[in-house]
C-alpha positions in Angstrom: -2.1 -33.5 -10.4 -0.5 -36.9 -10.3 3.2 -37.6 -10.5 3.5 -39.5 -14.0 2.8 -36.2 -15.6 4.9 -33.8 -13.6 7.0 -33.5 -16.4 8.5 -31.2 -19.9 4.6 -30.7 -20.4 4.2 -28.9 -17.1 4.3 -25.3 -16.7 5.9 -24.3 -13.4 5.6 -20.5 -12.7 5.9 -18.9 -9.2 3.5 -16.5 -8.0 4.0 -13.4 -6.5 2.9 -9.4 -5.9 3.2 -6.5 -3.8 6.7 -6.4 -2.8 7.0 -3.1 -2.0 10.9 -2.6 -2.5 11.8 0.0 -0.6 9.6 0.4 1.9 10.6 1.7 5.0 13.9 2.4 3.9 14.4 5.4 5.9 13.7 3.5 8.9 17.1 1.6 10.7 14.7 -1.0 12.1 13.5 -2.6 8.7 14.8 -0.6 6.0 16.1 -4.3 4.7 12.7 -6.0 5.0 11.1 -5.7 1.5 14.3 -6.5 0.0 15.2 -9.4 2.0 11.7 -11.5 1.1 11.9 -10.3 -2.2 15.5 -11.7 -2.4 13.8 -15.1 -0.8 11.3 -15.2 -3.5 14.0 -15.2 -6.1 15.8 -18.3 -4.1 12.5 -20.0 -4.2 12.3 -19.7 -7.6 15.8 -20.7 -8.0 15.4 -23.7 -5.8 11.5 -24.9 -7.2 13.0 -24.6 -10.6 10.4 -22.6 -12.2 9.6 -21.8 -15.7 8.7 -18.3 -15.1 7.6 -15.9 -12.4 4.6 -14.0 -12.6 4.4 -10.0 -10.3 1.3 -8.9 -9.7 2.2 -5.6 -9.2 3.7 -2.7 -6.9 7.3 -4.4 -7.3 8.9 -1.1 -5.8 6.8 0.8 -3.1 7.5 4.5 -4.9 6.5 5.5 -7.7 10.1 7.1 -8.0 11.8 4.8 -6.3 15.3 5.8 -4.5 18.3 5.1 -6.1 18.7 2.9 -3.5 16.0 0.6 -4.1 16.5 0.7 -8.2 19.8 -0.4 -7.3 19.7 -2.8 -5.1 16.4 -4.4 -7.3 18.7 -4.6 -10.3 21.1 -6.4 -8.5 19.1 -9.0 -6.7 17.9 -9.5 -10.2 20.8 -10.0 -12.0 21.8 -12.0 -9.5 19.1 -14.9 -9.7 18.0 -14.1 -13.5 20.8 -14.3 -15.6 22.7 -17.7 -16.4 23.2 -20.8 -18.8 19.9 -22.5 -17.5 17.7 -23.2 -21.1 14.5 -22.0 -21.3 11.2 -24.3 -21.8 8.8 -21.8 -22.7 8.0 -20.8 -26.2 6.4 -17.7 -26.6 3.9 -17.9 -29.4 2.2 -14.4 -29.7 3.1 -11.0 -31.4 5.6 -9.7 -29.0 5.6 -6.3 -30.7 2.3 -6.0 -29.5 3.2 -6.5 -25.5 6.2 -4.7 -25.3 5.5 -1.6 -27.8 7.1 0.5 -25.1 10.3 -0.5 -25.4 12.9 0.1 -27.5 13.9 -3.5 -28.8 10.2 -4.9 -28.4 11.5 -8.7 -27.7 11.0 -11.0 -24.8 14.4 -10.9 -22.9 15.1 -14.5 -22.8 15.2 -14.4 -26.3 17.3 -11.0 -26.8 20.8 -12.3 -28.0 22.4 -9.5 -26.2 21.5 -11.3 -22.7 21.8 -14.2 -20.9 18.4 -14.8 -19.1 17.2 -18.3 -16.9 14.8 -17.1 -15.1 12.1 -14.9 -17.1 9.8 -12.5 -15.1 6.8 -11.2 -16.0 5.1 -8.0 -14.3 2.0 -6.1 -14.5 2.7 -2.6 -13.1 0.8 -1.5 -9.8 -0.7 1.5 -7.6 2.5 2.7 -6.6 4.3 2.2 -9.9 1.6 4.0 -12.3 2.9 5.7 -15.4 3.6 9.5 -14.2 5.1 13.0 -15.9 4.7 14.1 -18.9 6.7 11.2 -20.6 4.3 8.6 -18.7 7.1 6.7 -17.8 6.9 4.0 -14.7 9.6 2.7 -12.7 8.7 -0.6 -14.5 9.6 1.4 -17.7 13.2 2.0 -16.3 13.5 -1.8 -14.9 12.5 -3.4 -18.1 14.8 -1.4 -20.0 17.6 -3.3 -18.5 16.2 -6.4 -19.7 15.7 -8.2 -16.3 11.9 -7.7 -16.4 9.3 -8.5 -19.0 6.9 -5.0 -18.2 3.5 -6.0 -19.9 -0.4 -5.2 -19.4 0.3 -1.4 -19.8 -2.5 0.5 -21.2 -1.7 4.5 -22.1 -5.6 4.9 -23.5 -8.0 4.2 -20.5 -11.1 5.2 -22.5 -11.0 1.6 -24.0 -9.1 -1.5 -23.2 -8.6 -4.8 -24.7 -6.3 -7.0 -23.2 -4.3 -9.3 -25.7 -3.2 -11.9 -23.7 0.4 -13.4 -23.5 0.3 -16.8 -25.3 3.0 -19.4 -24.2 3.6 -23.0 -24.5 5.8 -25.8 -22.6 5.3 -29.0 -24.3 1.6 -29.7 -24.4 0.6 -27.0 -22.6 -0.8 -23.4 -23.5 -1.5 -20.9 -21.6 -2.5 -18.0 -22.3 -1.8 -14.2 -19.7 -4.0 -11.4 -19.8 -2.5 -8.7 -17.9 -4.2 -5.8 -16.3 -2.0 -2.8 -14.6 -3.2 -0.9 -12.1 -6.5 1.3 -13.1 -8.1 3.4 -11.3 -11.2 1.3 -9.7 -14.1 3.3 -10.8 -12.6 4.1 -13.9 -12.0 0.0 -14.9 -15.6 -0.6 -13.7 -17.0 2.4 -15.3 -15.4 0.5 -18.1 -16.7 -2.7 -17.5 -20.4 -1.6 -17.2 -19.8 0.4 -20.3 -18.4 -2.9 -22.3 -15.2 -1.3 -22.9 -13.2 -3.2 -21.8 -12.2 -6.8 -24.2 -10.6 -9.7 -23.4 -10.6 -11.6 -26.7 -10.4 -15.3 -26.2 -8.1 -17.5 -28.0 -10.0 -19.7 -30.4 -9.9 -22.9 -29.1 -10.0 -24.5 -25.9 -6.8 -25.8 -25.5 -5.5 -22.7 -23.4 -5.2 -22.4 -19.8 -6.3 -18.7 -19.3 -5.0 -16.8 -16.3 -5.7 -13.3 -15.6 -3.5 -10.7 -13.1 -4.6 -7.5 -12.4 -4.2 -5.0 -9.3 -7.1 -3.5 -8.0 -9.3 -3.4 -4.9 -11.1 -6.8 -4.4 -12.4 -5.6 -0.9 -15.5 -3.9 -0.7 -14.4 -0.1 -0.4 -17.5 1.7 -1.4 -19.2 2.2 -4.4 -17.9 1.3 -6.9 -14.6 1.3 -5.6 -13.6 -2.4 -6.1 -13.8 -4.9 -8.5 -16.8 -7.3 -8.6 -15.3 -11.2 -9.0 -18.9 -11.5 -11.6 -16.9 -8.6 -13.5 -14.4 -11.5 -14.8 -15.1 -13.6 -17.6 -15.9 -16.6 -17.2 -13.5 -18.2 -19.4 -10.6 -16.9 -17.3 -9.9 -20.1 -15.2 -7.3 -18.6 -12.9 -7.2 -14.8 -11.5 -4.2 -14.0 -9.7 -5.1 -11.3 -7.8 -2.7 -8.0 -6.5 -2.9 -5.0 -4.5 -4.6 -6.9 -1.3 -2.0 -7.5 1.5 -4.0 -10.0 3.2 -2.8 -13.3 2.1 -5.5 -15.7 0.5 -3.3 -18.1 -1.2 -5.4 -21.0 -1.5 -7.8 -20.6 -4.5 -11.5 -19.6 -4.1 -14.2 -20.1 -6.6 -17.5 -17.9 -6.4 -19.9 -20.1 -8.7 -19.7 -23.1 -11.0 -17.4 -22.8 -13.8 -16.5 -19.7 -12.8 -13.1 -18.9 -12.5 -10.7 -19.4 -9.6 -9.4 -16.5 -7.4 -5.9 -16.6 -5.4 -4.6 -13.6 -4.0 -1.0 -13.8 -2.6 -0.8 -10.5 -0.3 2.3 -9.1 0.0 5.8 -10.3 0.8 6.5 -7.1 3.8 4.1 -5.8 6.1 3.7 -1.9 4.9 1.0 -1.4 7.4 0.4 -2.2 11.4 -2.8 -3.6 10.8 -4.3 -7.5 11.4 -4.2 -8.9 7.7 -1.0 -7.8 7.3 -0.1 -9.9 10.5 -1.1 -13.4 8.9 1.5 -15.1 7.2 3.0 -14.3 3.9 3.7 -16.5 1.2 4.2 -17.1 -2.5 2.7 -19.8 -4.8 4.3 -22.3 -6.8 1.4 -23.2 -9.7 1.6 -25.8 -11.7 -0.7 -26.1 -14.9 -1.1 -28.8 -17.1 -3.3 -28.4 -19.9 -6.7 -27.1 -18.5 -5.5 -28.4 -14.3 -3.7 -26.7 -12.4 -2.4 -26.5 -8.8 -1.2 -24.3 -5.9 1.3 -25.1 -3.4 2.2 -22.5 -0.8 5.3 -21.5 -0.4 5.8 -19.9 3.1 8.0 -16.8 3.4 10.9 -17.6 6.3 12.7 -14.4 6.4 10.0 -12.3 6.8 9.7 -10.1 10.2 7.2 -11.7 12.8 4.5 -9.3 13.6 1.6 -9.8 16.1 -1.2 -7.8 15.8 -4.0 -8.5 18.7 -7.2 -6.9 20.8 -7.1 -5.7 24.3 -10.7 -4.9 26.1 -9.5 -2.6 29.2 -12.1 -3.1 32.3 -15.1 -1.6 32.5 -16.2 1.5 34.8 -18.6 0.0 37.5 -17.8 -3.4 37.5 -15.6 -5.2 40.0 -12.4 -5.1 38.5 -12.2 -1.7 37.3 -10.0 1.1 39.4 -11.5 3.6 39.7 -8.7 5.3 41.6 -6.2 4.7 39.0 -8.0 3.6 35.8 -4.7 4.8 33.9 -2.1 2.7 35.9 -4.4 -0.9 35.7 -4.7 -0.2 31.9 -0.9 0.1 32.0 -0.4 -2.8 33.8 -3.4 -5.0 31.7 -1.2 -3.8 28.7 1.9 -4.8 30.1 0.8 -8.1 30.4 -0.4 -8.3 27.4 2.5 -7.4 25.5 4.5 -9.8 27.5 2.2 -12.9 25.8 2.3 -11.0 22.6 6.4 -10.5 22.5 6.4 -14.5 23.7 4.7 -15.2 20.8 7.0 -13.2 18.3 9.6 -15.5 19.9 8.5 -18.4 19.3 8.0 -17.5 15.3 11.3 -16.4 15.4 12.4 -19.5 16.2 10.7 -21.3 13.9 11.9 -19.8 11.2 15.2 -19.2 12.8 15.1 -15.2 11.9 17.4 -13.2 14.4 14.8 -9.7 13.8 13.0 -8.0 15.9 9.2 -8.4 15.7 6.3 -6.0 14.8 3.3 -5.7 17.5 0.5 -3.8 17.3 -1.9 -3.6 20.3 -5.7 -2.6 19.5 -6.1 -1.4 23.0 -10.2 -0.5 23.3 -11.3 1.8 26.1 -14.5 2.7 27.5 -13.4 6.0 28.9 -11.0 8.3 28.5 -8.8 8.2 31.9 -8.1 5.5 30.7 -5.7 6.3 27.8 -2.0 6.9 28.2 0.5 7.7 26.1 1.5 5.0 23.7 4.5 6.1 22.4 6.2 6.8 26.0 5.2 3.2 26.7 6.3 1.7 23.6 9.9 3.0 24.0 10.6 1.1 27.0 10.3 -2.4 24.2 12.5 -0.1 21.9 15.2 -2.7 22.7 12.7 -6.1 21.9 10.2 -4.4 19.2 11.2 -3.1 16.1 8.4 0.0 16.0 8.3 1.2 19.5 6.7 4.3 18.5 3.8 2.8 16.8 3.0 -0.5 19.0 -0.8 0.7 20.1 -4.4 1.7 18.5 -6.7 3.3 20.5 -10.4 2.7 19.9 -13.5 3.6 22.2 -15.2 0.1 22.7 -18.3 1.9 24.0 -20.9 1.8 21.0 -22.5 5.0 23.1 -19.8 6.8 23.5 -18.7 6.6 19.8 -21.6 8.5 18.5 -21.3 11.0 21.2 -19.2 14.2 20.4 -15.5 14.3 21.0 -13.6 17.2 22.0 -16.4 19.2 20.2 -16.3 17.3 16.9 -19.3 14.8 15.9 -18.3 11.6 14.0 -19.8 11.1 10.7 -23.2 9.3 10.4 -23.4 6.6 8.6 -26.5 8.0 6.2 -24.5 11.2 6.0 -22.6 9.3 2.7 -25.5 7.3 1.8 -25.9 6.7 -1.8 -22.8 8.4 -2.8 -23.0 8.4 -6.4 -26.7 10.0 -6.0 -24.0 13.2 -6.0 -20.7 12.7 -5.3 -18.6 13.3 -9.5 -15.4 13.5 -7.4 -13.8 12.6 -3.9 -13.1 16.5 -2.9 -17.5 16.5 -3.6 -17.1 14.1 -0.3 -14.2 16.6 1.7 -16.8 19.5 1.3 -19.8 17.6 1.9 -17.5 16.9 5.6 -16.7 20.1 6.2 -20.0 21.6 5.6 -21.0 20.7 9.3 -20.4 23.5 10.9 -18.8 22.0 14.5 -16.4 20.9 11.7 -15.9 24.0 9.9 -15.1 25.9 12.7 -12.6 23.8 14.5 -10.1 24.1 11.1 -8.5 27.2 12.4 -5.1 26.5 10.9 -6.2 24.5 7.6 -8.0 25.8 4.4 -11.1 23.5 3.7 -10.8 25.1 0.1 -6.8 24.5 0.1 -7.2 20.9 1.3 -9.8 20.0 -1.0 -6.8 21.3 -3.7 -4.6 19.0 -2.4 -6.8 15.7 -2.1 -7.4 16.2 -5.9 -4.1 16.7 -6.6 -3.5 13.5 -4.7 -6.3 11.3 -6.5 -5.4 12.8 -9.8 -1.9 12.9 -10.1 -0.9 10.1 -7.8 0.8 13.0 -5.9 0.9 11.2 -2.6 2.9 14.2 -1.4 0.2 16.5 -1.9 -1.4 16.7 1.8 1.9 17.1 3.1 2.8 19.8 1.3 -0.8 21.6 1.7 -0.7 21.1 5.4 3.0 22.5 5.9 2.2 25.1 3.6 -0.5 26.7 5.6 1.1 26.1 8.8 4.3 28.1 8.1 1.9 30.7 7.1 -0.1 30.5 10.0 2.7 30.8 12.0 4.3 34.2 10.3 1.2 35.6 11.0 1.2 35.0 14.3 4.7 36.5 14.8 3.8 39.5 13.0 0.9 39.9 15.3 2.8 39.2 18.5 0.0 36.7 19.5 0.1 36.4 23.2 -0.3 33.0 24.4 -3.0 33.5 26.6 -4.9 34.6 23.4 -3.9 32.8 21.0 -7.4 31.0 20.4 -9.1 34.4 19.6 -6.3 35.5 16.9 -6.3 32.6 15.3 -10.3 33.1 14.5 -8.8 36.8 13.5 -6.1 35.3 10.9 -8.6 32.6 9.6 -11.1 35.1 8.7 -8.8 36.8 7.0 -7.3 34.1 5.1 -10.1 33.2 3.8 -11.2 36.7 2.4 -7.3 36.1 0.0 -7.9 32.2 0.0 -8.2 32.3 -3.7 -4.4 33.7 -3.7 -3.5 30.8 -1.7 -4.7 28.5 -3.8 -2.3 30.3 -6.5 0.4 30.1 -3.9 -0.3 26.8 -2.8 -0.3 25.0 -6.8 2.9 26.7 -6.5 4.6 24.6 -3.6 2.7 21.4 -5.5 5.0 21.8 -8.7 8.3 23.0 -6.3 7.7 19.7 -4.7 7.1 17.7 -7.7 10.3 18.9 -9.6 12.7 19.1 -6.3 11.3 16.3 -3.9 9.9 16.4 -1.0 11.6 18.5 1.7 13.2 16.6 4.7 13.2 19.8 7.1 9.3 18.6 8.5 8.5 20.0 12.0 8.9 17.7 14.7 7.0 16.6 17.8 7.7 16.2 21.3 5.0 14.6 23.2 4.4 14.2 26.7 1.5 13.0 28.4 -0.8 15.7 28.7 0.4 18.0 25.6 2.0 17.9 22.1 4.6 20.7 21.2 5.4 21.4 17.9 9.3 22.6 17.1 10.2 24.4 13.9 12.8 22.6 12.1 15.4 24.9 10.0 13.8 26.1 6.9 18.0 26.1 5.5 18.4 22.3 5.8 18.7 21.5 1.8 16.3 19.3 0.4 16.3 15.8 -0.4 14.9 13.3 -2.5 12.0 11.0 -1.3 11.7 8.4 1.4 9.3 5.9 3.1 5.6 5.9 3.5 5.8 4.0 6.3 3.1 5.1 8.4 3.9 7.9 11.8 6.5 5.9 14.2 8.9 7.9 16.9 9.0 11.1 19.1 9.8 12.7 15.7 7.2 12.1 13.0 7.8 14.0 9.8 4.7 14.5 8.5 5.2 13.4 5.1 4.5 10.0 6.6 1.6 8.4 4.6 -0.4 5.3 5.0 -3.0 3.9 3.4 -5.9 2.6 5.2 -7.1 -1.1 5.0 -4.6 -3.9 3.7 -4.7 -2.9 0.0 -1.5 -0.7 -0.6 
């Protein structure tokens, strides 16, 4: 885009998603993270002099965010959005039409009652889906005080048409179609169904840009959105939900339209994309060009994520007197050069925080392995997440399809052609547990009470659901075993006793358990979790007081510490 025309006909809208506000905020260590980029992003915006910006989704990282986070949100927001700065932008289409879920249905840079100069536009995401029985999203709350512009919202998912935003600076149109969150075989189910409309604008002066958030990754069928889905006449997706960041735009076939997915602004996961480095995107359109410039994030924790091979048994560097203390030592060193590394980011982007490492530490054999978190706690002082520093994987292809401590691994044509019979993911839970080496080692857990709680979790977003399932079975468990006076030299036996039991009344449990489910849903989830205390050859599990009082909702970081409640949740891959 050359120079002469970087002018009043140029839109200038940064780019954004996944912020995740809130995450981690139970955690000393980085309970400021998401909130400190995200308070970046508005300074970039600030300082770049944008039109607009443009979320792509999962602003806050709860669906009911703490007070807290809605707090601290609102006043970064107010902070950078509201002043004497004009506003370029006309917005041309029926605005009744995008915001029919608020009260005043008006874009707030135009509602008299505020002051805005930096509009913001947002899509809701995964973690900010519509919930209760007033459907109401966190977004709902946000754009009720005016700071947002909450659009793409769609209450009837058995057809969608997508009316697109339609703005102008100067000689420029564009026109935004916006897509919240949906569930992924739902949307495509949609798609192949030709329910889903995206009418175009008549003529071909608009710029048409798209935002959604959904899985772009291949995740198994149908579980992800196809880029030949999109119609062609979109020329710029802006893609959320993936936390790998892919800022520079892709284009699949001729004509087609350009991809650009920004990742997000805080790592909520220890894994490798979320260790490349973030940014946001300052696009410029003019008329049917447009361009992306990166715009790195500097206040964003380092994190390393790297591989470590330990030695081999039988070759010449292996021990094989102490296998454990040379994978010690290999680590060691390794962490050393990772830490180095950390520092050196640190100083580039002159941030005083601790870093994030992950180690992948693959092992051929057992005797090998040592006890992570023990290790990680002597970097508590140099890491931020000493408890969660290591992955432990077998490298030995062999070994991996052998059995493990009695349990097979699945086969990879034990899913094959899922849809052939799966109409729902607890189908795929019983399908598992059918194996009997499976079956049998659940001595504590209800394969009929967890396959309650996984639907509960896919179809009421209840990410609490597992939790509550798991600790509701184990404090019965353990009742049981008092009134039975289980010896500890036979405890295996009685708990074969107890489960047969269980499962002769497991249709009362599942009574019992829908029961905690709606406890937890109307009271929060409880803090009182058992905790762990882990040495190297044993895990003990201590009772926590069933009289502490129960509090609202924290993190879902992932498991970190010598004392993991086990509400901690993560979700797999980079897409959060």
């Amino acid at each position: 885009m050359a120079k002469e025309i970087l002018d009043d006909n140029v839109f200038k809208i940064l780019i954004a998603t996944d912020n995740h506000l809130g995450y981690g905020e139970s955690k000393p260590n980085i309970a400021q993270d998401s909130f400190r980029a995200f308070e970046e992003i508005l300074q970039l915006a600030i300082k770049n002099e944008v039109d607009m910006m443009l979320l792509g989704g999962n602003l806050f990282h709860e669906n009911q965010p703490s007070s807290y986070s809605f707090q601290k949100c609102t006043q970064l927001l107010k902070k950078y959005c509201l002043g004497d700065k004009a506003i370029a932008i006309e917005f041309l289409s029926d605005q009744k039409e995008h915001f029919s879920h608020l009260e005043n249905p008006i874009v707030n840079y135009e509602d008299p009652n505020l002051n805005i100069s930096l509009p913001i536009f947002a899509i809701h995401g995964s973690h900010e889906t519509p919930s209760g029985s007033k459907f109401v999203s966190a977004l709902d709350a946000l754009s009720s005080t005016g700071f947002i512009n909450y659009f793409g919202r769609y209450n009837d998912l058995s057809e969608i048409e997508i009316k697109p935003i339609l703005l102008k600076k100067g000689d420029t149109k564009i026109a935004i179609y916006g897509l919240s969150h949906v569930p992924d075989q739902r949307l495509v189910r949609l798609f192949q169904e030709k329910k889903v409309k995206m009418p175009r604008v008549d003529d071909n002066d608009w710029f048409n840009i798209l935002v959604l958030h959904q899985n772009r990754a291949n995740r198994g069928a149908k579980n992800f959105i196809p880029y030949d889905i999109i119609p062609d006449f979109i020329d710029l997706v802006i893609w959320g939900h993936e936390h790998d960041c892919n800022i520079k735009p892709t284009q699949y076939t001729q004509g087609g339209p350009h991809i650009i997915q920004p990742g997000s602004s805080v790592a909520t996961s220890l894994s490798e994309g979320e260790a490349t480095e973030k940014h946001v995107g300052l696009l410029k359109v003019y008329k049917g060009t447009f361009k992306i410039i990166p715009l790195p994030l500097k206040s964003v924790r380092p994190f390393i994520y790297e591989d470590i091979v330990l030695c081999k048994p039988g070759t010449d560097e292996y021990d094989l007197q102490s296998p454990k203390k040379q994978a010690i030592s290999d680590v060691k060193a390794k962490l050393e050069e990772m830490i180095q590394k950390a520092t050196i980011k640190k100083e580039d982007n002159n941030t005083p925080f601790k870093p994030l490492i992950r180690l992948s530490v693959k092992y051929y054999t057992e005797v090998q392995i040592f006890n992570g978190i023990r290790l990680g706690y002597q970097y508590e002082n140099r890491v931020a997440n000493p408890g969660e520093m290591f992955k432990f994987s077998n490298f030995n292809p062999k070994d991996r399809r052998k059995r493990t401590d009695g349990v097979w691994p699945v086969s990879n044509s034990e899913f094959n052609d899922v849809d052939d019979w799966a109409t729902s993911v607890e189908d795929v839970v019983e399908k598992y547990f059918k194996n009997y080496e499976r079956s049998t080692k659940m001595k504590v857990l209800s394969v009929k009470l967890m396959t309650q709680a996984v639907s509960r979790s896919v179809d009421h977003n209840d990410y609490h659901s597992l939790a509550v399932a798991c600790k509701a079975q184990i404090n019965k468990t353990v009742k049981l075993l008092e009134e039975k006076n289980a010896d500890c030299d036979d405890i295996d036996n009685i708990l074969d006793i107890i489960k047969q039991e269980r499962i002769k009344d497991e249709d009362k449990e599942v009574i019992e358990l829908a029961k905690e489910f709606e406890k937890e849903r109307t009271v929060g989830t409880p803090t009182d979790i058992d905790e762990y205390r882990i040495s190297d050859d044993e895990v003990e599990v201590v009772r926590a007081s069933v009289d502490k009082p129960v509090r609202g909702r924290g993190s879902r970081g992932g498991r970190g510490g010598t004392k993991r409640p086990r509400r901690s949740r993560g979700r797999g891959g980079q897409a959060r």
